[in-house]
Legacy VTK file of the C-alpha trace (Angstrom):
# vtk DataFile Version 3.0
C-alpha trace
ASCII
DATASET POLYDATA
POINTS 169 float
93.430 79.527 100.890
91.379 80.426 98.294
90.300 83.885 97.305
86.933 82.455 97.072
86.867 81.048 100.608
88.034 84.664 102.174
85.499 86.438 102.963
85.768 90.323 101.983
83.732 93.245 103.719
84.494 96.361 104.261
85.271 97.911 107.635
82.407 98.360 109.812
80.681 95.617 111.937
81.336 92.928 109.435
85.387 92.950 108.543
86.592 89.219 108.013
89.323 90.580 105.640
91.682 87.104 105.993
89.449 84.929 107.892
88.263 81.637 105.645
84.876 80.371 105.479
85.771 77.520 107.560
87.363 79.906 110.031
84.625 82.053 110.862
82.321 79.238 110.599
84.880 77.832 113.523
85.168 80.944 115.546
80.942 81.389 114.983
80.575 78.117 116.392
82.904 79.072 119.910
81.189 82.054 120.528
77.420 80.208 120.041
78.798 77.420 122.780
79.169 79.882 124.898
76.662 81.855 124.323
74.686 79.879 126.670
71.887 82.248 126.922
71.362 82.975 123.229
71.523 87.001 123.201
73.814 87.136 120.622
76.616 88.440 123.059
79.244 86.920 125.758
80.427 88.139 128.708
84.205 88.388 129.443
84.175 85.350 130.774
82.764 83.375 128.470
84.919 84.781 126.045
88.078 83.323 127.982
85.857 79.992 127.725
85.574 80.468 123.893
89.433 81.832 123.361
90.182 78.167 125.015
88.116 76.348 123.243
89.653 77.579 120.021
93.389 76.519 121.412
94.380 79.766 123.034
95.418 80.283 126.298
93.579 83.318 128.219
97.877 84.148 130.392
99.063 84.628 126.611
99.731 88.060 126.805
98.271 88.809 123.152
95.247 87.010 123.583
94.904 88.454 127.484
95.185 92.137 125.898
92.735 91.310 123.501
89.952 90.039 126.178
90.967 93.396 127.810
89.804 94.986 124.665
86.843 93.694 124.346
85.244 94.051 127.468
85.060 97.428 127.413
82.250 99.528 129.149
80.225 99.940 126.074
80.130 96.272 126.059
79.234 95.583 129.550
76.296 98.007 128.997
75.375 95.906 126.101
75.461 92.860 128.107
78.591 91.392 126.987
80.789 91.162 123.856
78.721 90.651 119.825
79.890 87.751 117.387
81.108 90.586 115.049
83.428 92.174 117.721
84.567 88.312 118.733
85.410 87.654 115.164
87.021 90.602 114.374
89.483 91.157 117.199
90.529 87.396 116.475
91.222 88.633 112.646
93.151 91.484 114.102
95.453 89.354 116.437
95.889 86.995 114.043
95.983 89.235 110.694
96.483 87.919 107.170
98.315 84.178 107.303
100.112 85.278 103.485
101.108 89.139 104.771
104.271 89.516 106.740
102.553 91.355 109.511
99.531 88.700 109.450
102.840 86.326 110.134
104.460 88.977 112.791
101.342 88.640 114.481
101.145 84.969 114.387
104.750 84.862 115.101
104.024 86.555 118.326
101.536 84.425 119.642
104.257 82.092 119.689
106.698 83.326 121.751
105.949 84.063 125.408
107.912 87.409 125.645
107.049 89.741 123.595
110.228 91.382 123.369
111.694 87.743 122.285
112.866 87.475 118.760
113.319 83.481 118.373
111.052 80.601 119.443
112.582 78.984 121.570
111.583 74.748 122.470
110.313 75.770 125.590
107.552 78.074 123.444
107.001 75.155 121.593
106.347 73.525 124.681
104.287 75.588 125.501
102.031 75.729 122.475
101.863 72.215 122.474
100.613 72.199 125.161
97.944 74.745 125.136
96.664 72.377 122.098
96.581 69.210 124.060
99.545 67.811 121.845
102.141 66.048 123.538
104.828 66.178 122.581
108.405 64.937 123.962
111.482 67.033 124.661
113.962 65.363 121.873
110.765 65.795 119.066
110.451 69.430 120.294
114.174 69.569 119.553
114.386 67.569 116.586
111.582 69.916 115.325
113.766 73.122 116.128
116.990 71.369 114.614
115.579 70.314 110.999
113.532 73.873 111.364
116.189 76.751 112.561
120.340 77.220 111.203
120.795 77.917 114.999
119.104 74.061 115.416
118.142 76.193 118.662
115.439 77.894 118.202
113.631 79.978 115.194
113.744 83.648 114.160
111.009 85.486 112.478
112.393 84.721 109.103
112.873 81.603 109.351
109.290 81.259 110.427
107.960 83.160 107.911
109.514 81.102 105.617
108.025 78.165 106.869
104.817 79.353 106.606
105.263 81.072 103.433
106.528 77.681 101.718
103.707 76.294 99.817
105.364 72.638 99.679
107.278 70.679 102.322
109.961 67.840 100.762
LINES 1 170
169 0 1 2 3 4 5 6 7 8 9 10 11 12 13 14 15 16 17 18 19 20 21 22 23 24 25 26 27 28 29 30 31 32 33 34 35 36 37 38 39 40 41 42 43 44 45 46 47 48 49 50 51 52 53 54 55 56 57 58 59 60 61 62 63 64 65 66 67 68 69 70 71 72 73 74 75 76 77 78 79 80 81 82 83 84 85 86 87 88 89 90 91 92 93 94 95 96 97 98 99 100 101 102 103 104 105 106 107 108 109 110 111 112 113 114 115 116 117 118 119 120 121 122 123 124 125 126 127 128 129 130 131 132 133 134 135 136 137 138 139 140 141 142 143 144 145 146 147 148 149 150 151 152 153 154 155 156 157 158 159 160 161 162 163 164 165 166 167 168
């Protein structure tokens, strides 16, 4: 990602600090689908609606805490949830893609316990899943085997490495 393509506000109502162009043009696009009414705000459902749409399924228990988040009071008496609150409690979950705790974060999403400190091929599974990709058992494993020393599943560094590395033989 370029530096160009970030875009960089300060905190306040607009703070896309590691979100691309192309992502918040993605995540502004979710929140406008279901923003059926055109207010400019979404209710907590929609928002579940949206946080699907974008791959991410409402029982994961990071992106569940974060719909809690956002439908606070203040935003019920507002009449639902603004695009700038949508788009920056996604950029908090998912943080910076190049820091290590932009990866933690990522990382997390992953796994479905959050004490867990591998990914494990039934989290892959999972995510697969939740994408619409399907994929079989043995390339699940295979995946886990060329990816982890354990050929089991993958700890934090090792995923961080992979998604550090800038080139792939």
């Amino acid at each position: 990602m370029s530096g160009a393509a970030r875009k960089n506000v300060s905190k306040g109502a607009n703070s896309f600090q590691s979100l691309s162009a192309e992502e918040h043009e993605e995540i502004r696009q979710a929140f406008e689908l279901f923003d059926t009414n055109s207010t400019g705000r979404i209710n907590p459902q929609e928002l579940k609606q949206a946080m699907q749409s974008l791959g991410f399924d409402s029982r994961n228990p990071t992106i569940f805490d974060m719909i809690c988040e956002l439908d606070t009071p203040e935003a019920q008496k507002r009449g639902g949830i603004q695009l700038e609150e949508f788009v920056q409690a996604i950029n908090n979950k998912l943080g910076d893609k190049e820091s290590e705790e932009g990866i933690r974060r990522i990382f997390q999403l992953f796994v479905s316990d959050p004490d867990a400190t591998t990914i494990t091929a039934n989290d892959l599974r999972r995510i697969a899943k939740e994408l619409g990709e399907s994929m079989s058992k043995e390339e699940l494993d295979d995946m886990l085997k060329r990816a982890s020393s354990s050929g089991h599943d993958l700890t934090f560094q090792e995923f961080h490495d992979i998604m550090t590395k800038k080139t792939f033989p």
